[in-house]
N, C-alpha and C positions, 0 to 999 in steps of 0.2 A: 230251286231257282224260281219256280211256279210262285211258292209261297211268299218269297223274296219278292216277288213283280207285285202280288196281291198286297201284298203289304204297301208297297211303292204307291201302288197305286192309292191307295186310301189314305195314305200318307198327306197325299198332293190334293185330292180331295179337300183333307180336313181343312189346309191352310188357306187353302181358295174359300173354302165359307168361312174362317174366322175372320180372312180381312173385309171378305163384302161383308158380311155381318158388323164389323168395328168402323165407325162411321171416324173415327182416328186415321185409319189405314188408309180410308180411303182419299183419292187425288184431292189435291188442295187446289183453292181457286190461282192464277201467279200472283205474285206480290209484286210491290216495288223494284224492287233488285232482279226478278224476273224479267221483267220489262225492260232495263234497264241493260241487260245483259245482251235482251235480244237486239236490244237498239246499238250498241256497238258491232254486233257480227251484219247487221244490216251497212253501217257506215263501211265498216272493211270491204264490203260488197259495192258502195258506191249509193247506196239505196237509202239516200237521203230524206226523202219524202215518209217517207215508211220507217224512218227513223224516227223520226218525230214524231209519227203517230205515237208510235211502243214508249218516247220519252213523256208526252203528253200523257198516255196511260198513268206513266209512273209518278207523274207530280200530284193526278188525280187521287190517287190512293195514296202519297206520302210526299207532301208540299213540302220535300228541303234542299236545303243551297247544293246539293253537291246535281239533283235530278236537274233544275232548274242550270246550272254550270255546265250538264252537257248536253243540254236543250239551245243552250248559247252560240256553245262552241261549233253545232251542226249549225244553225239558221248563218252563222259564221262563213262555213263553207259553201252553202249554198250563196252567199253575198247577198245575204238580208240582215243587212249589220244593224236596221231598226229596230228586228224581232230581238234579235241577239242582246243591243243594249236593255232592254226591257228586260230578259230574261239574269244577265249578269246583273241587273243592277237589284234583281226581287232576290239573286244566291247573298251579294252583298248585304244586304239587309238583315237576312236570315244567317250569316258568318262575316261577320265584318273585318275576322283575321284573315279572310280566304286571300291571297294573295294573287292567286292565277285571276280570279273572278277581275280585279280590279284591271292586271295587264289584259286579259281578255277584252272588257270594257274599254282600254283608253286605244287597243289597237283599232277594234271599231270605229271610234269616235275619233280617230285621225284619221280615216276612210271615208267619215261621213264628214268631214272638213271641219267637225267641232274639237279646232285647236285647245282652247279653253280646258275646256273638262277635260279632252285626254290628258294633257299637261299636269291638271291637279291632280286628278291619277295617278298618274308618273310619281309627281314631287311626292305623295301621300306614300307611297308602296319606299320611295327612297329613305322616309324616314324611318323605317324599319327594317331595312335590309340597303347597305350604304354598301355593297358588295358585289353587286350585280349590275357589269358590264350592258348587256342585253336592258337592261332599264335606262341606264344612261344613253346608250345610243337609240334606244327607239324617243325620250325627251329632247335629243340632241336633231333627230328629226323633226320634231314638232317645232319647235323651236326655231328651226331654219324656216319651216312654210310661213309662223308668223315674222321672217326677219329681223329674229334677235339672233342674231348670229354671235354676238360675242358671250351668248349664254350656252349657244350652240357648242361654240369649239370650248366652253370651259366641260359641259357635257364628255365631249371628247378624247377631254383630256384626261379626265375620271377614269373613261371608257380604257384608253391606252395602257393608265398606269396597272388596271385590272386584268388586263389581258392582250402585255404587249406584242402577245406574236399573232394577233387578230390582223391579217391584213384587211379586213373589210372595214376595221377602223381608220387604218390608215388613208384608204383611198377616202374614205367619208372626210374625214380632215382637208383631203386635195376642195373636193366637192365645195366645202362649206369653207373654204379660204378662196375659193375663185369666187364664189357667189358674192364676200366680203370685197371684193376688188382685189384683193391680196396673190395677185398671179403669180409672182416669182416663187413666192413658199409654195402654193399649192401642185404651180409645178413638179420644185423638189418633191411632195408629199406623191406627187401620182408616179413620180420616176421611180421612188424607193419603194411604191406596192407593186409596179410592173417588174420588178423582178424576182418576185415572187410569182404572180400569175398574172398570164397574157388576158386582158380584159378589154376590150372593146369597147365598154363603155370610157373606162379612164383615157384609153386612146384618144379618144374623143374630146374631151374634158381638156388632155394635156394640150391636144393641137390647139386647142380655142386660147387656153391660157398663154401658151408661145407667141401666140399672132398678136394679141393681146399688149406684149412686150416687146414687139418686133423681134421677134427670134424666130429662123427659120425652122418653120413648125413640119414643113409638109416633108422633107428630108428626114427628121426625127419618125413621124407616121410612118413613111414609108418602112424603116427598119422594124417597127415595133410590128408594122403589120407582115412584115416576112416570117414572123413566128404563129402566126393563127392558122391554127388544123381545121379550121370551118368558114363557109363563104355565107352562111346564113344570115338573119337582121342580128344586129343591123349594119351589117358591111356594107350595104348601098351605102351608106351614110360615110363611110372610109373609101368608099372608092372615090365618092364624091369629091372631099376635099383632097384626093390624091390628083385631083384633075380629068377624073369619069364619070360620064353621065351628065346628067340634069339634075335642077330643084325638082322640077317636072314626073322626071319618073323616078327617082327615091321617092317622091308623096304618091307618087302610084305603085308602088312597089308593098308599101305600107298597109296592114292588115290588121284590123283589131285596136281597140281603144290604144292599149300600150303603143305599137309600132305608128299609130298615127301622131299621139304626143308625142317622139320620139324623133320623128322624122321633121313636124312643125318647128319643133325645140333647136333641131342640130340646122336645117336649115335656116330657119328664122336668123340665128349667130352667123351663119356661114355670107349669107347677103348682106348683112350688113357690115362684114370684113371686107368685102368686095366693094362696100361703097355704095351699093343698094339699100339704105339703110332706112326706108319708107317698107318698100318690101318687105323687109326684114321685121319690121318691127308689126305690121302686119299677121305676120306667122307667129311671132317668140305670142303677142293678145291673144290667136285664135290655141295657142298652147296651152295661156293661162289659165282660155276660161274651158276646154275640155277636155285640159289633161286627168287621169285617176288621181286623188288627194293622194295617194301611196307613191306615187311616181315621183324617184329622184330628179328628174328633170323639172317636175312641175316646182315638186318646194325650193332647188337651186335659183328658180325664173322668180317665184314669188319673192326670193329674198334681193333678189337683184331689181325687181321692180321698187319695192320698197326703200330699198336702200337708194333708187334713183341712180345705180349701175349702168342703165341701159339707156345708148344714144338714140333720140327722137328725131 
């Protein structure tokens, strides 16, 4: 056993001086994909900033589209959609098949309010892939902010025949048929997603488009909102036109860029039902010009401003 240990031991010796000895053996500097690795277990942690270092590493040592694509996709997160299109567009250049790089890009650039280029985006990735629902309705979004809306709901319709148990198409249909003036359909279109799932926003949407057509809307609300498990935003805005509260404190109620669009938007509509219609249109302006480019409300308002929908 002595001899057995002796041996052991020398054993473990030899190999400990053959690898320092072999300059092969020994630690390699990280590589590309090293960095790249570590920058994803950073993002799972939240540790954005420090993602980017480790991604920056890895473009340093190996400048290609896939380093630079999730160099993108973080400055993304972080909501630095300037750094991001800069980085998508150097992946694009260096893979101009990459298809995520191009949706990545035109999500940005419809955040950053550049309708235009998202759009070409869009139509460019559709000529190669006429199959994807998710492309159609994010062009179907753009398309509503700049107020073509009848390119919009042809978008839609794409979207529907792709993936017709998508209710998030459907309600987008309600959405982009009230923005066109078209109340009665978008009606139907928001009544046949609410039963599938209780939304608050379509609640919303549906009451405006009732009153709209002189249909007793607040009767309807009322039932629809006897199915919601939650009092949170933007229920101010349903208690509201249930006949609770104020303009007043739903817009102090309201927190964060979203819930303040949100709150401008629905009362902005709601004043000027009532006949307040100076007010009103007041609020729907201070929507336009500070809502998120990403916010359903703001591109609804922008197609209806354009379209010249909304009473002055």
């Amino acid at each position: 056993m002595r001899r057995l240990g002796l041996f052991g031991l020398a054993l473990t010796f030899f190999v400990q001086y053959a690898v320092a000895a072999d300059p092969a053996r020994q630690e390699q500097p990280d590589g590309a994909g090293d960095h790249l690795q570590r920058a994803r277990a950073l993002i799972a942690d939240g540790e954005h900033t420090r993602a980017i270092a480790e991604q920056t590493r890895a473009i340093a040592l190996e400048p290609a589209a896939p380093a630079f694509k999730e160099r993108a996709r973080t400055w993304a997160l972080k909501q630095q959609c300037e750094l991001a299109v800069a980085d998508y567009s150097r992946a694009v250049e260096l893979d101009p098949r990459d298809q995520e790089s191009y949706l990545g890009r035109a999500s940005c650039l419809r955040a950053l309010g550049r309708t235009d280029r998202a759009a070409e985006d869009l139509t460019f990735l559709l000529r190669f892939n006429t199959r994807s629902a998710d492309v159609f309705k994010m062009r179907a979004h753009v398309r509503l902010t700049q107020g073509r809306v009848a390119e919009a709901l042809t978008d839609l319709r794409w979207a529907t025949d792709l993936e017709p148990r998508d209710v998030s198409i459907m309600q987008m249909l309600g959405y982009a048929r009230f923005a066109n003036g078209e109340y009665e359909i978008a009606a139907d279109n928001l009544v046949r997603a609410l039963r599938f799932r209780d939304d608050m926003r379509a609640m919303l949407y549906l009451y405006l488009a009732r009153s709209r057509i002189g249909s007793n809307a607040r009767a309807e609300l009322q039932k629809n909102a006897g199915y919601l498990r939650t009092r949170s935003w933007p229920f101010p805005i349903v208690a509201l036109y249930l006949g609770h509260g104020t303009p007043a404190e739903v817009r102090e109620k309201a927190s964060g860029d979203d819930q303040k669009c949100s709150a401008n938007f629905y009362v902005g509509h709601w004043l000027q039902l009532q006949g307040r219609r100076a007010e009103g249109f007041a609020l729907l302006k201070e929507a336009l010009n500070t809502c998120p480019k990403t916010n359903l409300e703001y591109e609804t308002l922008s197609a209806e401003m354009k379209l010249t929908r909304l009473q002055f």
